[in-house]
C-alpha positions as CSV (number, residue, x, y, z in Angstrom):
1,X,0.1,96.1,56.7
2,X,-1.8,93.4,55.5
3,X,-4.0,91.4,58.4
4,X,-4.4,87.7,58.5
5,X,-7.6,85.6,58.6
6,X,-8.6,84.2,61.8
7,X,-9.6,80.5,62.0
8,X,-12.8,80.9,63.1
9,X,-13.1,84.2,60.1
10,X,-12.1,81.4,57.5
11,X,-14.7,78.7,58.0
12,X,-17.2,81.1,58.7
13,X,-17.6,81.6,54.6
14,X,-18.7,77.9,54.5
15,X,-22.7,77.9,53.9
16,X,-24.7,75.3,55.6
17,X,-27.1,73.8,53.4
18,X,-30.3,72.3,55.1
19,X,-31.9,68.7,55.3
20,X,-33.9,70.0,52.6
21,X,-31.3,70.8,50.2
22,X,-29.2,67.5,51.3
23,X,-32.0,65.1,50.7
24,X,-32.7,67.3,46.9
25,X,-28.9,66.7,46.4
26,X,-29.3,63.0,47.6
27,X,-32.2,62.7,45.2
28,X,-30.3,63.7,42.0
29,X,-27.5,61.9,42.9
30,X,-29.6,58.9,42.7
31,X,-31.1,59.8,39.8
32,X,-27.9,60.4,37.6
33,X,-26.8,57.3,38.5
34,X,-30.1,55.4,37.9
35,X,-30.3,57.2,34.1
36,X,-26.1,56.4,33.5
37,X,-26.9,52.5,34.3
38,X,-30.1,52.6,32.1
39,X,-28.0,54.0,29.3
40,X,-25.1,51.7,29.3
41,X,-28.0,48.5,29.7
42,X,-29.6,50.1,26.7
43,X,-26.8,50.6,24.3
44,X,-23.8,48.6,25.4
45,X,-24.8,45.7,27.2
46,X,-28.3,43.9,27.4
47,X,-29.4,40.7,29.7
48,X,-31.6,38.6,29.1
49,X,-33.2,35.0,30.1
50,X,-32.3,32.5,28.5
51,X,-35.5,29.4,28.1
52,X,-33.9,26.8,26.2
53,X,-31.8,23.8,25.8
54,X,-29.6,24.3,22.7
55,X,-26.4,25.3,24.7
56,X,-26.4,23.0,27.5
57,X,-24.8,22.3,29.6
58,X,-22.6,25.8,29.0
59,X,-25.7,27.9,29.2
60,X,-28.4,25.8,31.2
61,X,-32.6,26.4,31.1
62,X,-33.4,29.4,32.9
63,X,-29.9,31.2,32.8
64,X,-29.4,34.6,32.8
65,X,-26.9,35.8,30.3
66,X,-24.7,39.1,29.6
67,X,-24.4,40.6,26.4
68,X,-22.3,43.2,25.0
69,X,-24.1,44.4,21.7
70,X,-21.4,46.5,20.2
71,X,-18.8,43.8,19.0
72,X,-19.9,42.3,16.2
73,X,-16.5,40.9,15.0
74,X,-16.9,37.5,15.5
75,X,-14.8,34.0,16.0
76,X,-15.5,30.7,15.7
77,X,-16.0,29.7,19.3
78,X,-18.1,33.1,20.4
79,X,-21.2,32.6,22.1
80,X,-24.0,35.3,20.1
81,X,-27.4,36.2,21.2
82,X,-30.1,36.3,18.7
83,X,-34.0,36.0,17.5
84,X,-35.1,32.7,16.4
85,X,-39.1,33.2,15.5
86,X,-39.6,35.9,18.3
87,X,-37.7,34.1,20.6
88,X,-33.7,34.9,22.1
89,X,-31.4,32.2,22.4
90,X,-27.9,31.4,22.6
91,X,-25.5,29.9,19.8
92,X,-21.5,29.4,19.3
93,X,-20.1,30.5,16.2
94,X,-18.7,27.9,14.2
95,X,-18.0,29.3,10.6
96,X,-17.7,33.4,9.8
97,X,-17.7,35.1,6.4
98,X,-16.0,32.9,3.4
99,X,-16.1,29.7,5.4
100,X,-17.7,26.8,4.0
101,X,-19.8,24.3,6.3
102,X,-20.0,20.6,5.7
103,X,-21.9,18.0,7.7
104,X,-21.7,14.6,6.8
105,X,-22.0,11.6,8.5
106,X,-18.3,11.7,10.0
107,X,-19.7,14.8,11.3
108,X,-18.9,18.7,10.8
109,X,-16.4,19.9,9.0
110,X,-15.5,23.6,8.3
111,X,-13.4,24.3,4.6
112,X,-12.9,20.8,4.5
113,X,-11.1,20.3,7.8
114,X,-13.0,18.4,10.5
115,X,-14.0,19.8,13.8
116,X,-13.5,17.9,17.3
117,X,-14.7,19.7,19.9
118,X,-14.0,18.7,23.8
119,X,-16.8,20.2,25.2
120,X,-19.3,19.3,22.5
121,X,-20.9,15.4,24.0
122,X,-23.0,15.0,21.0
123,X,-22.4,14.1,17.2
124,X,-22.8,16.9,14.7
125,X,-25.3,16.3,12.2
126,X,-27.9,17.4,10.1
127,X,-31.9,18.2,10.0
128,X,-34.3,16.4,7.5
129,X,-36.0,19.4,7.2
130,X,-32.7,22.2,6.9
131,X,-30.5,23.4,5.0
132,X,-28.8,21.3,2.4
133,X,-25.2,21.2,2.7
134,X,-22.4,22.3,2.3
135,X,-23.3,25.9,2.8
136,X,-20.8,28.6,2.7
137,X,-20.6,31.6,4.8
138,X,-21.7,35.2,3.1
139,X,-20.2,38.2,3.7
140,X,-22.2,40.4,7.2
141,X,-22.8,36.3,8.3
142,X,-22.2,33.8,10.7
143,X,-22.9,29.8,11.0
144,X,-23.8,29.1,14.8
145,X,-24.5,25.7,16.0
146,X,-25.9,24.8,19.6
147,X,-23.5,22.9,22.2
148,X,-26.5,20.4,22.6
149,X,-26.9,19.3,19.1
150,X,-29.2,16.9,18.9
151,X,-32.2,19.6,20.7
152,X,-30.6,23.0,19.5
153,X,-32.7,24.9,16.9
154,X,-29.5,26.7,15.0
155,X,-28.1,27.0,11.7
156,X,-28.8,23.6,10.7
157,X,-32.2,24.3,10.8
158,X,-32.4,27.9,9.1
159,X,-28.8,28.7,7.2
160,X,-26.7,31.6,8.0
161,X,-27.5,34.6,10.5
162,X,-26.7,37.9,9.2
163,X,-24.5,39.7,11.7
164,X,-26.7,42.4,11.9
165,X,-29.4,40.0,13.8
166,X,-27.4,39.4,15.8
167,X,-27.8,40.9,19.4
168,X,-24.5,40.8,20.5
169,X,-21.7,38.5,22.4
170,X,-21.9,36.6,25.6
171,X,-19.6,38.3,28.1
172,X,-21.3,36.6,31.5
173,X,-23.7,33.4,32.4
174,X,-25.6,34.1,35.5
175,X,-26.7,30.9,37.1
176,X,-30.1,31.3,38.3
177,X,-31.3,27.9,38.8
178,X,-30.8,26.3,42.7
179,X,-30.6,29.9,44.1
């Protein structure tokens, strides 16, 4: 005949674990999760401070933006992180790989097709010292421009960006001025 647990026989196989152990347990916890978001903020997304003018008003002096550096398929209209001489900024992609990229004094125009933009307040045009024009798009490249054209330091200025420059795309703006 078989014989049948008790409650109080049942529990009683439970261990207790001691403040000790709880706090270790706590502790590594903690730890795990600190490592995981370290990982994911080193290899899939970055943030950084942005300290210029060239995409205002979208992306405003002092901004902190959200990056996610794995996509590097990009469309005209994306927002990309990158290096100019040692220092990150912001630009939107205007012209990819096989696109050509006209300014003239009517103002940009992208495989011969001009571009009116509603959030753009400024005319589109061209540096005395950069890059003569029209410019076509290389393969592993990308034309950005700044929304604030007349103070952005972008493509006009130093030709194409090779893709691989390129930090990655703007997922979030943080607004950090006012706070």
């Amino acid at each position: 005949m078989k014989k049948e647990n008790t409650p109080n026989e049942a529990y009683s196989v439970i261990q207790e674990t001691t403040i000790a152990q709880d706090i270790v347990q706590l502790l590594l916890k903690i730890s795990i999760i600190i490592l995981a978001v370290f990982l994911i903020f080193t290899f899939l997304y970055g943030i950084v401070r942005i300290n210029d003018v060239s995409m205002k008003p979208a992306i405003k002096d002092g901004d902190l933006v959200m990056y996610y550096r794995l996509d590097k398929r990009f469309i005209s209209g994306d927002v990309a992180v990158f290096e100019d001489d040692g220092k990150t900024t912001t630009g939107r992609v205007v012209a990819v790989a096989g696109d050509t990229v006209d300014i003239t004094k009517n103002g940009l125009k992208i495989n011969g097709a001009e571009q009116i933009s509603q959030d753009i307040y400024f005319d589109t045009t061209q540096f005395k010292n950069g890059v003569d024009f029209p410019i076509t798009v290389g393969e592993g490249q990308v034309f950005l421009l700044g929304d604030n054209r007349p103070q952005a330091s972008d493509s006009r200025i130093y030709g194409c960006i090779n893709v691989k420059d390129v930090r990655g795309k703007v997922i979030a703006v943080i607004r950090s001025r006012g706070i």
